[in-house]
C-alpha positions in Angstrom: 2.4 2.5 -151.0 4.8 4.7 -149.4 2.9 7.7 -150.6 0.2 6.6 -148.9 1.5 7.1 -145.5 3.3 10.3 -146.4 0.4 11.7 -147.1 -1.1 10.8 -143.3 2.1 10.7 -141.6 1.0 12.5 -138.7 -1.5 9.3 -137.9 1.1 7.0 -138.3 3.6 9.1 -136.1 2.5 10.8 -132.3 5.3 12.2 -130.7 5.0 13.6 -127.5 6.8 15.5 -125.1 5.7 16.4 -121.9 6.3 17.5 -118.5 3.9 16.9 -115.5 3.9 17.2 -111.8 3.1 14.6 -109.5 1.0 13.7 -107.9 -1.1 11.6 -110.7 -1.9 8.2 -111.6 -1.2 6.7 -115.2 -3.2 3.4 -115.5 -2.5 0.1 -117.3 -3.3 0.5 -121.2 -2.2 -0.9 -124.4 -1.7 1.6 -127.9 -2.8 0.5 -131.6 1.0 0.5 -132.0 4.4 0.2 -130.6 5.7 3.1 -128.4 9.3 4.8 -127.7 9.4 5.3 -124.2 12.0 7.7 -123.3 12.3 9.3 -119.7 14.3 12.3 -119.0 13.9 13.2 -115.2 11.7 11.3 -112.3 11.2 9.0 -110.1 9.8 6.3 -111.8 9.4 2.5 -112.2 7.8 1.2 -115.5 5.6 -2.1 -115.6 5.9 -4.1 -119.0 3.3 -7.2 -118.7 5.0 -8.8 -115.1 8.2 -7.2 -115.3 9.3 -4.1 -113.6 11.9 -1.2 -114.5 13.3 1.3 -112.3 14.5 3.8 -114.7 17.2 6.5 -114.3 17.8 9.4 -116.9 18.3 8.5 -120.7 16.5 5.0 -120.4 14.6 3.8 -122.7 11.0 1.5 -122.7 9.9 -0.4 -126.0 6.6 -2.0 -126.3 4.6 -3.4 -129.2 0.8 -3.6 -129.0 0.4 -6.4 -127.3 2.1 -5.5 -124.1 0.1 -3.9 -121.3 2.4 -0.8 -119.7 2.2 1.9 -117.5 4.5 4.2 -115.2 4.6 4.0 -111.8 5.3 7.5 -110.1 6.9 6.9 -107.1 7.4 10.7 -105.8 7.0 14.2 -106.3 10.2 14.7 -108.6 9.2 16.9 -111.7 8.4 14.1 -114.3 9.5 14.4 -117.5 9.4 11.6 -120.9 9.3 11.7 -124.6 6.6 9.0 -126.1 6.5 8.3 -130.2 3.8 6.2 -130.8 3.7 4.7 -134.0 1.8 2.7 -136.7 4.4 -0.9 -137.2 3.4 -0.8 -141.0 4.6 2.5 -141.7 8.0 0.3 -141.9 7.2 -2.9 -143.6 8.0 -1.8 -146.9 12.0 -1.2 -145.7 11.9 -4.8 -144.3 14.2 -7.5 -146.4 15.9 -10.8 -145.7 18.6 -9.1 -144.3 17.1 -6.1 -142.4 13.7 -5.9 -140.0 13.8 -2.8 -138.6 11.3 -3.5 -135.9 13.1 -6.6 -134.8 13.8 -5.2 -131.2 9.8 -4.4 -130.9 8.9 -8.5 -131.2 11.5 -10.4 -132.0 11.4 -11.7 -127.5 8.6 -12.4 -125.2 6.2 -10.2 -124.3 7.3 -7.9 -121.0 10.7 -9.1 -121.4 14.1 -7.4 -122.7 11.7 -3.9 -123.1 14.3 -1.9 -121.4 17.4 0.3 -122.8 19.9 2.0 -120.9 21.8 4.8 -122.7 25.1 6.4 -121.6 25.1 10.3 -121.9 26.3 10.7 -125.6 23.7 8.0 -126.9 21.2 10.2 -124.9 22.4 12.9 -126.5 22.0 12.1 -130.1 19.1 10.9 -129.7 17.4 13.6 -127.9 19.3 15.7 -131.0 16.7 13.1 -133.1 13.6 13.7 -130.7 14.2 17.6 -131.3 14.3 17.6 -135.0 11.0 15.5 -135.0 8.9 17.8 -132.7 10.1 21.1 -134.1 9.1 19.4 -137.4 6.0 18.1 -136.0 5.3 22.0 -134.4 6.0 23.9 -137.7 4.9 22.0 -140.2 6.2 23.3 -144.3 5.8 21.3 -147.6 7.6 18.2 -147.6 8.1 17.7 -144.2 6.4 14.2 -144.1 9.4 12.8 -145.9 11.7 14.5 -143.1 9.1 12.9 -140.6 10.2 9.6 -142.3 13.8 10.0 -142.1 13.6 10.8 -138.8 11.5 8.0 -137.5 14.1 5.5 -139.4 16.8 7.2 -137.8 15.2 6.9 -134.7 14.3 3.2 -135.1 17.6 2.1 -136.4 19.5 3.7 -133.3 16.8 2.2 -131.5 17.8 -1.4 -132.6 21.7 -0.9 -132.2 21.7 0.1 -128.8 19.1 -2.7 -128.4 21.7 -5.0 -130.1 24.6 -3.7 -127.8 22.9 -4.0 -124.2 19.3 -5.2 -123.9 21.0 -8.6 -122.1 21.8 -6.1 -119.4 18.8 -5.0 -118.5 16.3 -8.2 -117.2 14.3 -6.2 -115.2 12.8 -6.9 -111.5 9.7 -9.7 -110.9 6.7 -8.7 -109.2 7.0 -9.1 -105.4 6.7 -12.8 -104.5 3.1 -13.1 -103.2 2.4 -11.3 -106.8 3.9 -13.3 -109.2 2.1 -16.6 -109.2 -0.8 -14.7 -109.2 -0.5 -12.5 -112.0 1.3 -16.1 -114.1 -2.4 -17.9 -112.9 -3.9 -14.5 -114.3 -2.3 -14.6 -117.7 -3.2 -18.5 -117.7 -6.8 -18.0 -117.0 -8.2 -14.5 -118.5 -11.4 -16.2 -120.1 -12.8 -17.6 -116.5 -13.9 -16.0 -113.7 -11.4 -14.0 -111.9 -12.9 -11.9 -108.6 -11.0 -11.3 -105.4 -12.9 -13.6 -103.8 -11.8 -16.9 -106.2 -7.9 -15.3 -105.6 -8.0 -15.4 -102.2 -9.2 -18.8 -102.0 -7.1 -20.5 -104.2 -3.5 -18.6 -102.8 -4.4 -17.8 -99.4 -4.4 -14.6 -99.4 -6.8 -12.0 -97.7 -8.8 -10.3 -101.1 -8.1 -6.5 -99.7 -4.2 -7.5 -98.7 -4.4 -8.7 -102.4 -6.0 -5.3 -103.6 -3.4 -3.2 -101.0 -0.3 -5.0 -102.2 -1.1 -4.4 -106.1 -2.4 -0.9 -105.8 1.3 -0.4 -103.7 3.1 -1.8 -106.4 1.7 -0.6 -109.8 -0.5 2.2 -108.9 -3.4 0.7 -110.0 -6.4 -2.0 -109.3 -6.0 -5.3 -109.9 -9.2 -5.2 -111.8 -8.0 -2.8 -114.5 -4.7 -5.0 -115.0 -7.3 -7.8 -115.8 -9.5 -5.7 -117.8 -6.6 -4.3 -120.2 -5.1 -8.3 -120.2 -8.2 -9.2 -121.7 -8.0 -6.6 -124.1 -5.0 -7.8 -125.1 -6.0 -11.2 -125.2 -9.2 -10.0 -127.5 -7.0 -8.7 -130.0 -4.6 -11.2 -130.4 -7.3 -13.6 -131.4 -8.8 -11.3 -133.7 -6.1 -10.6 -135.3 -6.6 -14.9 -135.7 -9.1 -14.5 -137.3 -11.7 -15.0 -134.9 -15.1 -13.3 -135.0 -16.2 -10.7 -132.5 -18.6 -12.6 -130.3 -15.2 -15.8 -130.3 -13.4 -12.4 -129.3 -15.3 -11.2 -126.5 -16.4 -14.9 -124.9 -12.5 -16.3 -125.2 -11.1 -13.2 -123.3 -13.4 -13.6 -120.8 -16.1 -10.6 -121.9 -19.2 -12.5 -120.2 -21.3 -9.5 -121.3 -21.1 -8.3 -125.3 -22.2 -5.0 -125.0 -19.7 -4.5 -122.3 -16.8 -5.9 -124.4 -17.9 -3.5 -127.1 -18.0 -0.6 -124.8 -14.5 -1.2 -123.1 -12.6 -2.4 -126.3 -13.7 1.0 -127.7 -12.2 2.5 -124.5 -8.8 0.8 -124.4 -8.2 0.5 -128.5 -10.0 3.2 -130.0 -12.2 1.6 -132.4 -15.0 -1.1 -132.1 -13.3 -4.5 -132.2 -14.9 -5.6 -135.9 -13.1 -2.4 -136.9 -10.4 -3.3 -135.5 -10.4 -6.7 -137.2 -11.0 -5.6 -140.5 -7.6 -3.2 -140.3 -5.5 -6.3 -139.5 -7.4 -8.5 -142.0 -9.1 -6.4 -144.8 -11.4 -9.8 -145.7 -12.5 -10.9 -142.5 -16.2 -11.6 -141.9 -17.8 -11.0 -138.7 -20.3 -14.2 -139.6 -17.8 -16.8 -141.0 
């Protein structure tokens, strides 16, 4: 098995590093995996779910693929993060009784505990790890999918230590008040119908103070956070077992061809593809 993904490392393992000027907009979005988060200068809060993080230098954001994430940038300040996205399987055959090396990744409730802060030596070493990956990644030789390897269960396994030694520290901030009943309602009612008119009717609340407020506080519409929760909610019951058309009418898709368009957007693949990766036997007809 393991040669299998050595041979394919590189779509197992994107690792990114980047530097961008504001201003710009990331929206809400979900990967096909989980995703190292690591910021090294900016002004930035990141949303996990209906949590939010103000970050400082050398903290880090994990998410699995069920969470729905974005940064918010909240000035000019040069912007500046590592991102390794990554395939969860590549590491199930190092998992044992005693050792799950993605523990940190799902082992706690979605958009909770997804923060890390480092102090300047942990950020240090692994920045050290970060470099050897992308300068491995850039200049690629024979063998180097096994370095690849050892680097990503470096990475991971540092990951889960300093998760170990301070995730309890970091709880992260609520939505503002009028916010967070709305966005629990949300969560609790993705498959009905959710415009800006039924919000404002059922919490009181004017449908463009709604929009004003949301936009303020994520960067983004409260539409799209809908859209990309239903996502989310599509592929979790896929991943069930459910068939495409269970999919797309109990995440509140109304229109199929729409759910087939957008699911392709947001995941990458059409959702019965997507469905047959988790579960190699499903049947779209069952």
């Amino acid at each position: 098995m393991i040669s299998n993904y050595l041979s394919h490392m590189d779509e197992h393992v994107n690792f990114l590093h980047a530097t961008r000027k504001p201003p710009f907009n990331v929206h809400f979005h979900l990967h096909k995996g989980c995703e190292i988060f690591f910021l090294i200068r900016g002004d930035v809060n990141y949303f996990v779910e209906k949590t939010v993080y103000p970050l400082q230098y050398g903290d880090l954001i994990i998410t699995n693929e069920h969470e729905i994430h974005k940064p918010a940038i909240l000035s000019e300040a040069m912007y500046e993060r590592v991102t390794i996205e990554f395939d969860p399987a590549l590491f199930d055959m190092f998992q044992t009784e005693q050792m799950v090396p993605l523990r940190c990744f799902y082992d706690r409730p979605l958009g909770e505990k997804n923060k890390i802060s480092l102090n300047e030596a942990e950020a240090a070493a692994l920045l050290q790890r970060f470099h050897t990956l992308d300068q491995v990644t850039k200049h690629p030789f024979p063998g180097d999918a096994l370095v690849k390897l050892g680097c990503m269960l470096e990475i991971i396994a540092q990951v889960q230590r300093l998760y170990d030694a301070n995730h309890d520290k970091e709880a992260g901030l609520d939505m503002p008040v009028r916010l967070t009943p709305i966005l629990a309602f949300l969560d609790q009612h993705l498959a009905e119908e959710l415009s800006l008119e039924r919000l404002e009717k059922l919490f009181f609340i004017s449908k463009f103070h709604l929009s004003r407020l949301f936009k303020k506080y994520t960067g983004s519409t409260i539409h799209e956070y809908i859209v990309v929760k239903r996502i989310a909610l599509a592929k979790k019951l896929l991943k069930e077992g459910a068939t495409v058309t269970e999919a797309c009418l109990g995440s509140g898709f109304n229109d199929y061809t729409s759910f087939l368009r957008m699911f392709k957007k947001k995941v990458g693949v059409l959702p019965k593809h997507y469905a047959k990766q988790k579960h190699p036997n499903w049947n779209e007809s069952k």
